[in-house]
C-alpha positions in Angstrom: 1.0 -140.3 68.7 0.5 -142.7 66.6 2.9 -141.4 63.9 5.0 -141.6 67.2 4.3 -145.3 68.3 4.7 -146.2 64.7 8.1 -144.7 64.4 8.6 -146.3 67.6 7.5 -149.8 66.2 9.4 -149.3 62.9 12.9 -147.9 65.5 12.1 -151.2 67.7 11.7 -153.3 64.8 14.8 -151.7 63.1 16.3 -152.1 66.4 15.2 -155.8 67.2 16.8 -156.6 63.3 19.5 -154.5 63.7 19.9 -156.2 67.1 19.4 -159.4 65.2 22.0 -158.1 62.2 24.5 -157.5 65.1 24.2 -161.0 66.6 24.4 -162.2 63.7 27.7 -160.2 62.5 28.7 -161.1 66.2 28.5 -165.1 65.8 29.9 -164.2 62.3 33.1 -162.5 63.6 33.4 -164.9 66.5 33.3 -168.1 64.1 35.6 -166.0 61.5 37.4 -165.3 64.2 38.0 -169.5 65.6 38.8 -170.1 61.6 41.4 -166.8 62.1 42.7 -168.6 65.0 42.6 -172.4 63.8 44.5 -171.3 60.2 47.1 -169.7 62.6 47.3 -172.1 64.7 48.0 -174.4 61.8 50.4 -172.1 60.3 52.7 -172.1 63.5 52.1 -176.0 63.2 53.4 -175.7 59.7 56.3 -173.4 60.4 57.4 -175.2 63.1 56.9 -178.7 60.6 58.9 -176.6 57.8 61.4 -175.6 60.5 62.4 -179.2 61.2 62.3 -180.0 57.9 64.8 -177.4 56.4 66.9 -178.9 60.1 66.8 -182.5 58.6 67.6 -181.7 55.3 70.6 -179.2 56.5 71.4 -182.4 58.2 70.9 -184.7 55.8 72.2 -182.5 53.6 75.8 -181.8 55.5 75.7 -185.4 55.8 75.2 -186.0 51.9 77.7 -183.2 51.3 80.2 -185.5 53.8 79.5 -188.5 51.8 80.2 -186.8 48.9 83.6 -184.9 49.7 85.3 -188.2 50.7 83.5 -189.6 47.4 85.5 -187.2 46.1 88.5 -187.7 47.5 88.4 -190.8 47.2 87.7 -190.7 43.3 90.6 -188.1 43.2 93.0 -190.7 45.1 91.5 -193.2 42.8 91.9 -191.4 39.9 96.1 -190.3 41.0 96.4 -194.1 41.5 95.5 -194.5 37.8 97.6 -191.3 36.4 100.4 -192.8 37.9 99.2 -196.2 36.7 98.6 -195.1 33.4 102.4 -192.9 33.3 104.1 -196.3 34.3 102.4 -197.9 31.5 103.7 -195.5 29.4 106.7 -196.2 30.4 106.6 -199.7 29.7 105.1 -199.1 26.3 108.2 -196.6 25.3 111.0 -199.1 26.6 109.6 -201.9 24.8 109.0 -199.7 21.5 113.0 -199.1 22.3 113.5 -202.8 22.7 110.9 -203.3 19.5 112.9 -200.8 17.4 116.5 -202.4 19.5 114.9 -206.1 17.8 113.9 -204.3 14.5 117.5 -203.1 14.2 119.2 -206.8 15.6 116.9 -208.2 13.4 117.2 -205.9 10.2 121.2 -206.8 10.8 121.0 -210.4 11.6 119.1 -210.5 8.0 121.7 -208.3 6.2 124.5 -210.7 8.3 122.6 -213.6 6.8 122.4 -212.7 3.3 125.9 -211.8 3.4 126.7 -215.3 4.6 124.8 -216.9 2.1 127.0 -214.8 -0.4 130.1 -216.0 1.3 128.6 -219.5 1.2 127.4 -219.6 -2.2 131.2 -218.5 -3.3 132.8 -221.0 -0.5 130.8 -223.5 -2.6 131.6 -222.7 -5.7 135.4 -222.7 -4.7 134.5 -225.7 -3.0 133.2 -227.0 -6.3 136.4 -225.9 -8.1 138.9 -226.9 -6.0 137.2 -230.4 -5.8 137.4 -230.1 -9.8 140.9 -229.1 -9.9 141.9 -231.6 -6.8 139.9 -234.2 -9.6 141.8 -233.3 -12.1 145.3 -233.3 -10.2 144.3 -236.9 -9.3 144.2 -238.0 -12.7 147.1 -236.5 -12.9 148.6 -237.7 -10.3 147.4 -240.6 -11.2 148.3 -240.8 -15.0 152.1 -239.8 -14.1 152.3 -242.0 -11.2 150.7 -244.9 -13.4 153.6 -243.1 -15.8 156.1 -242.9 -13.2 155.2 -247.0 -12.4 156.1 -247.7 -16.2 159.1 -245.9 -16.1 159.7 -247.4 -13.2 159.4 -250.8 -14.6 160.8 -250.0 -17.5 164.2 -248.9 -15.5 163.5 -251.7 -13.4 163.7 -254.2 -16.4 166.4 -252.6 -18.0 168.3 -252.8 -14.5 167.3 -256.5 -14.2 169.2 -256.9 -17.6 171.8 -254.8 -17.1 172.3 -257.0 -13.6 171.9 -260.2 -15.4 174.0 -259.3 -17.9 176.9 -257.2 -15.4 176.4 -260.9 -13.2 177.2 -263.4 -16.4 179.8 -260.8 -17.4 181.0 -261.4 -13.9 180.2 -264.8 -13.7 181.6 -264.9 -17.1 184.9 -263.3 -15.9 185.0 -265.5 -12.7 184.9 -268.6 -14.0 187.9 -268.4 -16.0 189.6 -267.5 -13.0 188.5 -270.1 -11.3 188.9 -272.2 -13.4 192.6 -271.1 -13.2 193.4 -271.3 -10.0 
C-alpha cells in the first residue's frame, strides 16, 4: 500500500507538474499564439500599406511616364525645329560659298581686267610720251620753217617792195615824160 500511495504521490506529483507543464505550454501557446495573430495582423497592415504604395507609384509612375512622353515629344518637335533650322542654314552657307566662289571669280577677273588696263595704260603712256615727243619735234619744225617760211616771206616781201618801187619810178619814170608832153 504504501508502494501504492507512493506511486500515487509520485502519479499526482507527476500529474500536478505535468498539470503545471500543461498550463504552462498552455499560456505559452496562447501568448505565441497573440504574437501569431499581432505579426499577421501587421502583415495585412503591411500588405495593404505596400498595396497602396505600388497604387501611388503606378500613379505616379503613369504620371511621370505622361510627363515624360510629351517631354519627348516635345524634345523631338524641338529637335525637327532645329534639323530644319540647321538644313536652312545649310542652305545659306552653300549659296553664299556660290556667291563667295561667284566674288572669287568677279574678283580674280576684275584683277586680270585691271592688270590688263594697266598694260594698256602703261603703252597709252608711252605713245602718249611719243606722240608728245614727236608733236615737240614737229613744232620745232613747224616752227623753224615757219620762222623759215617768215624769211622767205620777207625776203619776197623785200624783193617785191623793190621790184614795186622800182616798176612805180619806172612808171613814174615813164609818166612824167608824158606828162610832161601833153
Amino acid at each position: 500500500m504504501r508502494n501504492s500511495e507512493d506511486r500515487v504521490k509520485k502519479a499526482s506529483g507527476d500529474a500536478a507538474r505535468l498539470t503545471e507543464e500543461l498550463r504552462a505550454e498552455q499560456e505559452h501557446a496562447a501568448s505565441i499564439e497573440k504574437l501569431r495573430k499581432s505579426l499577421e495582423q501587421q502583415v495585412a497592415d503591411v500588405q495593404v500599406r505596400l498595396d497602396q504604395a505600388e497604387n501611388s507609384a503606378l500613379k505616379g509612375g503613369k504620371r511621370i511616364i505622361q510627363k515624360l512622353e510629351s517631354r519627348i515629344v516635345e524634345l523631338e518637335s524641338e529637335r525637327d525645329l532645329e534639323i530644319r533650322h540647321h538644313q536652312e542654314t545649310l542652305k545659306e552657307l552653300r549659296k553664299n560659298d556660290r556667291a563667295l566662289k561667284d566674288l572669287s571669280f568677279q574678283a580674280e577677273e576684275d584683277r586680270k581686267s585691271h592688270v590688263r588696263l594697266e598694260d594698256t595704260i602703261d603703252k597709252l603712256q608711252n605713245k602718249l610720251k611719243t606722240y608728245k615727243r614727236q608733236i615737240e619735234e614737229a613744232e620745232e619744225i613747224a616752227a623753224i620753217n615757219l620762222a623759215k617760211f617768215r624769211k622767205a616771206q620777207d625776203d619776197i616781201g623785200n624783193d617785191r617792195a623793190e621790184r614795186a618801187v622800182s616798176v612805180l619810178a619806172q612808171r613814174a619814170a615813164s609818166r612824167a615824160p608824158s606828162v610832161v608832153r601833153k
